[in-house]
N, C-alpha and C positions, 0 to 999 in steps of 0.2 A: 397545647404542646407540653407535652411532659419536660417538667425542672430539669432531669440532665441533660435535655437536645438544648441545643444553643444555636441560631442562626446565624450565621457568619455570612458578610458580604463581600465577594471578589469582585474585584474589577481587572477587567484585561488592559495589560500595558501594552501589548499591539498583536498584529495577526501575521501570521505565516504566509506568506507567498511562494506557489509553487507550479506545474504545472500537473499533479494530478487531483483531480476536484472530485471523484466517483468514490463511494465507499469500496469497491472492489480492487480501486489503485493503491489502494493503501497496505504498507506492509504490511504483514503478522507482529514483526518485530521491527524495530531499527536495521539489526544485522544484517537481516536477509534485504533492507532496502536499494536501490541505487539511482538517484537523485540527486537532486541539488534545488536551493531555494534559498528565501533569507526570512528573517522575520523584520519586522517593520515596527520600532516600537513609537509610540505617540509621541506627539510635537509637547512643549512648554510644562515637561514637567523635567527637565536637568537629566533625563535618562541618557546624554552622551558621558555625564562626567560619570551616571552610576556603572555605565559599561568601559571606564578606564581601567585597564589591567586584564581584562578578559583575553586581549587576542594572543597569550604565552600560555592560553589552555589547548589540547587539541582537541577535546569533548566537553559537553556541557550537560547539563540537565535541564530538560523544558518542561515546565511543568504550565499544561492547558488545559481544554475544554473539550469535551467530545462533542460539539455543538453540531450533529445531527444525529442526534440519539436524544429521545423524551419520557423512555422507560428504563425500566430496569428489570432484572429478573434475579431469583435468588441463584438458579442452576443457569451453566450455560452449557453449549456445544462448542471445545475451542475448536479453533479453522485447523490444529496442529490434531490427529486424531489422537482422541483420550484411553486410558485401560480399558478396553472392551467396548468400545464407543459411548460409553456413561457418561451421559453430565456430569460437570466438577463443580462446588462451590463456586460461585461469584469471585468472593475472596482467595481462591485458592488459583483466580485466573487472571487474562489479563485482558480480559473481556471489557470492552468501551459500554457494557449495558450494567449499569454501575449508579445505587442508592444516589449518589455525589457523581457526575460525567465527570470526573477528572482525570488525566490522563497523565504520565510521566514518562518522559522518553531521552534516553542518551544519545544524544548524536555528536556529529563531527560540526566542529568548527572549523573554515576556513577562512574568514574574517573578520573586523569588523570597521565600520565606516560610516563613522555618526551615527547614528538613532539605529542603523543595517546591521543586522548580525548575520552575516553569511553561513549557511549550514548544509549537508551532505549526509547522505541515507539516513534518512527519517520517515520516521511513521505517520506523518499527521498531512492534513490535505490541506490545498486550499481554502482560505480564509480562516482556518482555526485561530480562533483567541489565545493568546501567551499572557499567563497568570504571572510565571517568575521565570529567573536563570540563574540557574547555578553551576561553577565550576562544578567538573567529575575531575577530582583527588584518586586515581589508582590506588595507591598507599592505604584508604578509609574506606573507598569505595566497590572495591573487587576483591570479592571472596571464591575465587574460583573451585574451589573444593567440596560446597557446599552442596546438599544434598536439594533436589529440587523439585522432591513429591515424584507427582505423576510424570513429571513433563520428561523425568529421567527415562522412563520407558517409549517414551515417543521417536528419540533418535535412529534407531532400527528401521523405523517407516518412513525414511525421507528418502525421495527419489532423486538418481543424479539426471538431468536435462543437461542439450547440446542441442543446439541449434544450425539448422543448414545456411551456407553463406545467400542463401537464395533468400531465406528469412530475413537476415540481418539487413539485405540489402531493404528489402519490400516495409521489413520498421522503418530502417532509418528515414526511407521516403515520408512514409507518415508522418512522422514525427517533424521532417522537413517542412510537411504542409499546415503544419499545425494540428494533425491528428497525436491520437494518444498512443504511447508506451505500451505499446503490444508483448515488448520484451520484457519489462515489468512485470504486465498481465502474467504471463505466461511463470516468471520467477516464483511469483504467489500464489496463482492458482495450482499450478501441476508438481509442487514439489512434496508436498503431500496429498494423499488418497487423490487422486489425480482422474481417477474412473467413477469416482462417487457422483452419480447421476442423482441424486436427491440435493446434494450442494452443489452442485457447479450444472451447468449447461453441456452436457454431454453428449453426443451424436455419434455411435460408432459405425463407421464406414464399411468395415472389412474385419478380420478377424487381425488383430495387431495393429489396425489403425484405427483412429478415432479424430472426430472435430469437440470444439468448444467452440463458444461464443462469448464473444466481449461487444456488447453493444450491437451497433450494425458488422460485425467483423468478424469472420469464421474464422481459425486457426488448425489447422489441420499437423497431427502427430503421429507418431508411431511408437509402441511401446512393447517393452518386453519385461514382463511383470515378475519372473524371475530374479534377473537381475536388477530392478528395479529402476531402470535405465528409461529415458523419453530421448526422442529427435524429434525436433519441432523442425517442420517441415516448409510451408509456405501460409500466407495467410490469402483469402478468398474476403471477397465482397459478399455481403448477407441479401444484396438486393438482386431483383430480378431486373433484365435487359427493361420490360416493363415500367419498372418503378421510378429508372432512371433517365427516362426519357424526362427532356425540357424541361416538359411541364406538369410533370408531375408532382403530387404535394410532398414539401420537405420536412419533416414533423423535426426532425436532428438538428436539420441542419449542415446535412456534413455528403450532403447528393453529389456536388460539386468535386469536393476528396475523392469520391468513391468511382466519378468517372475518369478525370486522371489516371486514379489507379487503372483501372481495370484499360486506358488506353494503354498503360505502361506494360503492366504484366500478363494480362489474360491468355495471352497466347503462351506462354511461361511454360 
């Protein structure tokens, strides 16, 4: 090891609990998130007294692990498109494929209760390790003026989505039954380059409409590239009348959801 690397050893003082566990649930950023969870920090080391004073913050800072990531790369592709579609430094992104996984993220606090730190729109999934927390100080910690490289050129390519009540109704079922955050999905995947069939799972129907896929789950949209506008439309079952029969094999897990659904809506 070269004299000036130093190995440093963290240890996680607890894990995030949440309900999206899939690398593709996870925000871009905080901002664009809309969740809720808490983190969990370990038993018999006095972290209720070190969380006294915490809950008169309304943001925090979490600093974790990107604990499913095992490489790294020096160029990345951000998910936000870059000047000309070019890779950006590592360092000049906010890329989880990173020398050190560590990850930093401002969120919302809305509690806290014993060892529980209640949180709201954040970037991190299920199970992720929590390294530290730190209050967010407005007054030291927001420079809104500041210039922000490439990322300044990105805001022109972000599309506005609207969702049909026929969707919201067909998520919230999901999400009733314990399936996933389809309105999420859709927040993070289609708000930028939203047609890029080399990154996302794309299937265009008709000329202005197109499908994507989340898992076993089709989502069907309509877009007018123009004005850069989406209406997310209804979402579809990925499986065949076939597949979903008894006894057929469940590799997901999730056959059971999808007949529900399809008794509830298919006629829709």
């Amino acid at each position: 090891m070269n004299k000036h690397q130093e190995s440093v050893e963290l240890k996680a003082i607890g894990l995030v609990h949440t309900r999206e566990r899939y690398r593709y649930e996870a925000p871009r950023q905080s901002v664009f998130a809309s969740n809720e969870g808490w983190i969990e920090l370990l038993p018999d080391y006095n972290f209720e007294a070190a969380l006294e004073d915490l809950s008169g913050f309304e943001r925090i800072w979490v600093i974790f692990k990107f604990h499913l990531n095992e490489t790294w790369n020096p160029k990345v592709s951000p998910p936000v498109i870059s000047p000309a579609g070019r890779k950006v430094g590592v360092f000049a992104s906010r890329s989880p494929h990173r020398p050190n996984p560590i990850g930093m993220s401002c969120v919302e606090l809305t509690g806290v209760e014993k060892r529980r730190i209640y949180i709201r729109n954040f970037d991190m999934l299920d199970g992720t390790p929590v390294f530290d927390i730190k209050p967010y100080i407005p007054a030291v910690d927001a420079f809104p003026g500041s210039a922000a490289g490439w990322v300044d050129e990105t805001a022109k390519c972000t599309w506005q989505i609207n969702y049909s009540p026929l969707f919201m109704e067909e998520c919230n079922f999901i999400i009733s039954q314990g399936g996933i955050n389809l309105e999420n999905f859709c927040r993070i995947q289609l708000a930028v380059e939203p047609l890029n069939a080399r990154r996302k799972r794309i299937n265009i129907i008709s000329d202005g409409v197109c499908d994507i896929a989340c898992r076993t789950w089709r989502i069907r949209f309509e877009f007018d590239q123009h004005a850069r506008q989406i209406q997310v439309l209804k979402i579809y079952s990925a499986y065949t009348a076939e597949e979903l029969l008894p006894d057929a094999p469940d590799k997901y897990g999730d056959k059971p959801l999808h007949r529900l659904f399809n008794d509830k809506y298919s006629g829709w």
